[in-house]
N, C-alpha and C positions, 0 to 999 in steps of 0.2 A: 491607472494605479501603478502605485513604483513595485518592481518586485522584493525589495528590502521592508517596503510596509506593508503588513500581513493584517488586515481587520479582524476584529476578535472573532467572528461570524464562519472567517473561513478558516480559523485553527483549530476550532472546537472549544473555542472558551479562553483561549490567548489574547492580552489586551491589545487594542491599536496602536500600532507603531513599534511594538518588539519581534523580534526575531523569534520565528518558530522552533530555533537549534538552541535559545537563552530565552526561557520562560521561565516567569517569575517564579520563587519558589520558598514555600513558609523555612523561616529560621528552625536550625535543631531547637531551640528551647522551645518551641512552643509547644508539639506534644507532654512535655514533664509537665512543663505550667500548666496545660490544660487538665493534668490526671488532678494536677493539685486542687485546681480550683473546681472541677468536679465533684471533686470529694467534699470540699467544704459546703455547693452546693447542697449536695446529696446530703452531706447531716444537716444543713440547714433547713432545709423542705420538711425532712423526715423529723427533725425534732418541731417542726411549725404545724406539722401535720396529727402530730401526735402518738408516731409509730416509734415504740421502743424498740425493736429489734434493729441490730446493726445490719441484718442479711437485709433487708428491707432500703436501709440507705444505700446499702453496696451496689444496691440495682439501679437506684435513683440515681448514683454518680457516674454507674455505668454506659446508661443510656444516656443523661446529659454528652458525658466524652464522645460519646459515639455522635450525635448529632451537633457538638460542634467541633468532633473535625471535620465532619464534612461539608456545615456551612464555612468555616474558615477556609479550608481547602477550594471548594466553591468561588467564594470571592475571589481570593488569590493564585492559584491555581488555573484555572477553570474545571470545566464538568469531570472530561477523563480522568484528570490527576484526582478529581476530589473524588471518584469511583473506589479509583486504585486506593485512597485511604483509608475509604469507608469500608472497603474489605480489610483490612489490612487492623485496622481498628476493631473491627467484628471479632478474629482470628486473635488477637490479645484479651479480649473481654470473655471469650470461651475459653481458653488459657486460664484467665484466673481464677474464673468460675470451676476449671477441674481441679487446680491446686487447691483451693483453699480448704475443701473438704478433706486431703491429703494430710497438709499443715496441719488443722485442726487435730486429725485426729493421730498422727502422730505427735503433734505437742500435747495432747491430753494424755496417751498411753505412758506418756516421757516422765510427764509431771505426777502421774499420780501410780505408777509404774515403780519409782525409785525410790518409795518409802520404802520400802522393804527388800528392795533388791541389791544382796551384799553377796558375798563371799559364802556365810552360814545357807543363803536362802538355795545356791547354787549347790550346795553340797551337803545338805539332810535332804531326806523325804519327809513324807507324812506321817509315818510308823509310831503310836503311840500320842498323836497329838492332838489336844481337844480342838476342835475347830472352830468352838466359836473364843479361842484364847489364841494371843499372836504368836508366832513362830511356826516350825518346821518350814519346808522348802518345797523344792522341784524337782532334786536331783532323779527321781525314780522314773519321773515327765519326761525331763531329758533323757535319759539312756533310752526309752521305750518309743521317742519319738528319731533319734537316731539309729536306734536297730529298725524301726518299721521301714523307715524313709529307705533306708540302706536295703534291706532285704528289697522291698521294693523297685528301687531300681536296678539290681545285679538281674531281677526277672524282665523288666519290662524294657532296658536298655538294649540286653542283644535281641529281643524280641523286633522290637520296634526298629531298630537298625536293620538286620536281616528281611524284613517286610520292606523298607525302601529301598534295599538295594534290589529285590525284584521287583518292584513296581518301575523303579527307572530305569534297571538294566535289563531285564528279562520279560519287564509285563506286557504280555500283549494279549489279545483276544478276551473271552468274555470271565474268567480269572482274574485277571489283573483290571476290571472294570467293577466286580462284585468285591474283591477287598476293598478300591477305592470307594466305593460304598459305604460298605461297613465300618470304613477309619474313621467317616464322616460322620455317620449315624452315633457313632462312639466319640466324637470330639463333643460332641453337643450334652452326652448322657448325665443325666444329673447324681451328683455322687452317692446319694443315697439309694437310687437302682444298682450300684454297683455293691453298696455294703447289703442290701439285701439278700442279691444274687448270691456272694460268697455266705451267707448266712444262712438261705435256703440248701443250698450244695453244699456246701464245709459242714456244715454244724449241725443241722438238722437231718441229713439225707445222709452224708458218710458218717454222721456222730461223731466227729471233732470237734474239741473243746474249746470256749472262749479263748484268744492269744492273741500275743502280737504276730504272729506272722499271719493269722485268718485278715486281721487288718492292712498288711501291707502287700496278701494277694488284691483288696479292692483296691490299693491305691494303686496298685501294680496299673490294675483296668482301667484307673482313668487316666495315666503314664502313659502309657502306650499309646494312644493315638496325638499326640504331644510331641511324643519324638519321631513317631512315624513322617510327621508331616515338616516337621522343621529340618529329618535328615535327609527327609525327599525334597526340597526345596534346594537345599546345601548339594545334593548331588548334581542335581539341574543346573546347578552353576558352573562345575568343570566344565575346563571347554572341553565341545568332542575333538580337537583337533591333538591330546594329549590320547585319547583311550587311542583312535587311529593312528596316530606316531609306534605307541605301543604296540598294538596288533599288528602293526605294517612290517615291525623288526618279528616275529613271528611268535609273540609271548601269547600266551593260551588267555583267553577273555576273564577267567579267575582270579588269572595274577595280575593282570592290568589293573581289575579292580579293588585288588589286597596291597598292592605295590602302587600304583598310580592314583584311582581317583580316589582312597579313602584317603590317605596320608594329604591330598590336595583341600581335601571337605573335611579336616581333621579337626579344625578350626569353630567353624561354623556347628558341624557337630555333636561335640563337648558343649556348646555354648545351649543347643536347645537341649541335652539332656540335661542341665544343671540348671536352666528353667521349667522344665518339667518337675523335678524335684521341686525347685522353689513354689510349682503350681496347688504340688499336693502335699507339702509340709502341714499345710494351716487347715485342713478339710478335718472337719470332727465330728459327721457325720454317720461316716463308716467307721471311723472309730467307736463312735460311742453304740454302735450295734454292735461292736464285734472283739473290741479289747477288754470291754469288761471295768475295768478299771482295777486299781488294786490301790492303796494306800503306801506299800512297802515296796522295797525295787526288788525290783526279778527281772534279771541278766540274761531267762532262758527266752528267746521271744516267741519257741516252738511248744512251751509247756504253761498251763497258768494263764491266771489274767495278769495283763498287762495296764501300765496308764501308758499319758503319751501328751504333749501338752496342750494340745486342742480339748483334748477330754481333761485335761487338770482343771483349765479357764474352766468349761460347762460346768466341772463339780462343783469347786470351789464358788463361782457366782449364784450355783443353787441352794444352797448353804443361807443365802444373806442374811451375813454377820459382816459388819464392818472387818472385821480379822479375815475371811474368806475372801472379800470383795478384793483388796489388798494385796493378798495373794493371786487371786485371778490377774490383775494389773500388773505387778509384777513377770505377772509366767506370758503375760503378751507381749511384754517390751519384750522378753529372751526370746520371742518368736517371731518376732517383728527384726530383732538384730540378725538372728538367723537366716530369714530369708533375702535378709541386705547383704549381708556376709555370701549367700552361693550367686545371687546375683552381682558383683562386684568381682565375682571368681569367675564369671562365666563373662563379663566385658576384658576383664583381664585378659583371659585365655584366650579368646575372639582376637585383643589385638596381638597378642604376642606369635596366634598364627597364621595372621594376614599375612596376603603376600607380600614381598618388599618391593619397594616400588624404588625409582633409581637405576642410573647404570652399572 
């Protein structure tokens, strides 16, 4: 047998008489073609079948795609290549099986969202206004979810920061084993053990009054182990060969760390406290045990109930009146662009304080 001619048996699925370094290999169109005619399958079955739902065909064209790329891959290909499609094919059809639910439901919040979301709806509250009649706004939402967010993180940011910088620089022995612990036990906690807690301790126990800052002590607790873990991560990336540069010139392990590895993890940082934030923006859980609600804005968020717009949505869709529901839709789009907006601030800030790469 010539060594130039390779049998298909002994390439793993390469035809006889090609070159094992130039095997065959399907055209770029024919993945696109295949989604298409999938699709059209998949509503042809599904409308032959009888199934009106569209999620129904989506599966049926999914799983067509998937089994013929891997018989087309198969034939032309052989077996490996057609593996390597068939995962690869897999890893796109979970891809769009996560987005669509995404899509969906930001195009529903979008479209039924912008009936009533202007200018007036951003800047009245609710003060004096019948609910089951259109108008007033959110403005009182927003200021109360701004102040909670914000008091919130001025607590839990140097908390949680401070916590990983002794976990990485300092933690050793059975201390630094029991907080790693407890950060844990506290990343999983569900948010409504936390508006409790503040509820039994705050309010009940020292007798402080419904507010927004009882509310963004709970958000504070579920913050914190959020930034704990994202800036202990971020630390872990300095390299040690800067903190030792630094110690070696004879700079006290303080300033190494104040001067050196933070401004280095400055980056990364900012970037999981400004997801944390965006984590606990939309929680209305511990709000709605703990602000109260209020109709009218109140600026104090240490005196009084407060609203906030997690607890705006719950009121106003308990309401249901077409005028409420409306409004609920409305105060999610503004919550929804909010937490794109810190998100978006925090990829930002990520690149701008990447390292520069370059001579």
């Amino acid at each position: 047998m010539s060594n130039a001619t390779i049998t298909k048996n002994e390439t793993g699925g390469a035809p006889a008489g090609t070159s094992s370094l130039r095997q065959a290999r399907l055209p770029r169109w024919v993945p696109p073609a295949l989604v298409v005619v999938s699709a059209a399958a998949g509503a042809g079955i599904g409308t032959a079948a009888g199934l009106g739902n569209t999620l129904q065909w989506g599966l049926i064209a999914a799983a067509l795609f998937i089994l013929g790329t891997y018989g087309l891959a198969a034939a032309v290909e052989g077996g490996r290549q057609a593996k390597d499609r068939l995962a690869t094919s897999l890893v796109w059809v979970c891809f769009v099986l996560a987005v669509v639910p995404l899509v969906s439901l930001i195009w529903e919040t979008v479209d039924r969202g912008r009936t009533v979301l202007d200018g007036y709806f951003l800047g009245h509250s609710m003060e004096g206004v019948q609910t089951i009649l259109p108008g007033g706004g959110a403005y009182h939402a927003i200021i109360g979810t701004l102040e909670q967010v914000g008091i919130a993180t001025l607590i839990a940011a140097p908390i949680g920061l401070l916590t990983a910088i002794y976990l990485v620089e300092y933690g050793r022995g059975r201390l630094a084993k029991a907080v790693t612990f407890f950060v844990d036990v506290m990343t999983g906690i569900p948010s409504i053990v936390a508006g409790l807690f503040i509820l039994s301790f705050w309010i009940i126990i020292l007798g402080f009054s419904y507010s927004g800052f009882a509310g963004a002590m709970a958000l504070a607790i579920l913050m914190m182990p959020v930034v704990v873990r994202s800036t202990e991560e971020m630390l872990k990336l300095v390299p040690n060969e800067l903190r030792e540069a630094s110690l070696a010139l004879g700079v006290p392990k303080w300033r190494t760390i104040l001067k050196v590895v933070l401004p280095t993890a400055v980056g990364g940082i900012t970037t999981g406290v400004m997801l944390a934030v965006a984590r606990v923006a939309g929680e209305s859980a511990p709000i709605v045990l703990l602000v109260f609600g209020a109709a009218g804005i109140n600026n104090n968020p240490f005196d009084g109930a407060q609203s906030s717009l997690p607890y705006y949505i719950y009121e106003q869709w308990q309401l249901g009146n077409e005028a409420s529901f409306d409004r609920a839709w409305a105060a999610a789009l503004v919550l929804i662009a909010f937490v794109m907006i810190l998100n978006l601030v925090a990829r930002g800030i990520a690149r701008w304080k990447a390292p520069k790469t370059g001579r």
